[in-house]
N, C-alpha and C positions, 0 to 999 in steps of 0.2 A: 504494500500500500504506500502511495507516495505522502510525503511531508504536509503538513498543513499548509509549509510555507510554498511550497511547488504549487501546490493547489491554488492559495492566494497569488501565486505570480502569474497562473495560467490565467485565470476570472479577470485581474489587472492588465494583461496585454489582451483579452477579448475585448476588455471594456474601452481600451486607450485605440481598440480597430474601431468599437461601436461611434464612439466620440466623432470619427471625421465624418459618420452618414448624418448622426442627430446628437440633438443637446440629451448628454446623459449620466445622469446622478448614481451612484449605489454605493452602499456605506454595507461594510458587517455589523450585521445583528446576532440575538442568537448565543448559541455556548461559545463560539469564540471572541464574540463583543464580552461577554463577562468575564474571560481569561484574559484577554488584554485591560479588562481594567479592575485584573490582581485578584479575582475570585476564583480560585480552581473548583474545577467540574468537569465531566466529563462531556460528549458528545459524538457523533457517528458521521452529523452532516457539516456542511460549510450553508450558513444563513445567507443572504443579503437583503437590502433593500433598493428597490430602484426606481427611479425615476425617470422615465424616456418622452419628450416631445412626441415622437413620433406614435407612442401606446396612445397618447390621450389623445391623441388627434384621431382615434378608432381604427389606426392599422393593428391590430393585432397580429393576424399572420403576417404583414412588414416586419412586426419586432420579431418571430418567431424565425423567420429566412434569414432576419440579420444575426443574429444567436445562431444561426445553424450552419452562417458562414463564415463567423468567425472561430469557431470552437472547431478542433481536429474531429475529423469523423469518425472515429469510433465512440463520439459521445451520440448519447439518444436526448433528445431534447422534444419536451413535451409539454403543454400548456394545456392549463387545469383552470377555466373560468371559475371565478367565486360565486360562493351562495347567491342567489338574489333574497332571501329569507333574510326576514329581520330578525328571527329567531335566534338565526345561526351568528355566534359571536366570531367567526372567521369570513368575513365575507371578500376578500383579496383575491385576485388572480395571481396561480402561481404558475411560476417557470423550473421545471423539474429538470436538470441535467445530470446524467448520470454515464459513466465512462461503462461498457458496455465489455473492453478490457476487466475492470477491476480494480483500476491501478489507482484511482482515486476518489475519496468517496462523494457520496451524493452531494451538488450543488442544489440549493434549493433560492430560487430569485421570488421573492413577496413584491410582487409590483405596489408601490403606495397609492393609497387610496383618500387617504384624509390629510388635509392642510398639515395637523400638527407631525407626520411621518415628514412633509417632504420639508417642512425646519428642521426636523431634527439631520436629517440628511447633509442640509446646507451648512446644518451648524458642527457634523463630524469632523474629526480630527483628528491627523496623523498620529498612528503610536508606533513608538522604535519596535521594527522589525516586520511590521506589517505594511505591505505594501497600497492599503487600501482606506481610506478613512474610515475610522470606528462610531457608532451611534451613541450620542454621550448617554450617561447612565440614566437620568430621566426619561429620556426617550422611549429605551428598553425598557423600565418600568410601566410607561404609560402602554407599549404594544403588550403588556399583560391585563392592562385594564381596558384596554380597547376605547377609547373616548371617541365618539364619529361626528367629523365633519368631511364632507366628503369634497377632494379637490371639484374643481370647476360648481361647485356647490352654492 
């Protein structure tokens, strides 16, 4: 299985290819946003959060062909629309990446949905060693309480 860090450099050069098609935000969330700020715990997947021009503008399968062209092909990349259920307290579109290899584990992309995800996104910040802006602790606290305002809202 590869390094955590492999894995954050692979997601870091998809995302700096995503950058030149559209404006595009992603911050780690997740068990390794709480390892990088000093809580050990465990974990199996690599989190993120992301924010694409091009998703809210209602391409979806645009974002999905751009992820599937910049990621080596032996990943499988799959997009999981959110609840529409009020019920349900996950209501997120997600981007499920998984190397098909083995070799590293599952990426999991939580497109943002509400105003206070895509601040906290802007408000992430480099931590030594990680090559991707981390979602400051509030933030993470708050995607457990889920509070909804929903962008373009």
């Amino acid at each position: 299985m590869k390094s955590i860090e492999a894995t954050l450099d692979l997601v870091s050069k998809a995302v700096k290819s995503l950058k030149m098609q559209d404006h595009v935000l992603l911050t780690v969330i997740g068990g390794y946003a709480v390892i990088a700020h000093g809580i050990e715990r465990t974990t199996k997947d690599v989190d993120f959060c992301f924010y694409s021009d091009l998703y809210h503008k209602s391409d979806v399968q645009g974002l999905v062909e751009s992820l599937k062209g910049v990621f080596p092909s032996h990943f499988g990349i799959r997009f999981i629309e959110g609840s529409k259920s009020l019920d349900d307290p996950f209501q997120h579109d997600v981007v499920f990446i998984e190397d098909i290899n083995g070799d590293y584990p599952r990426i999991d992309i939580i497109v943002a949905k509400y105003h206070w995800e895509l601040e906290g996104i802007k408000e992430a910040k480099s931590v030594k060693g990680i090559p991707l802006p981390v979602l400051p602790k509030p933030y993470l606290i708050a995607m457990k309480l889920n509070p909804k305002t929903e962008i373009g809202a």
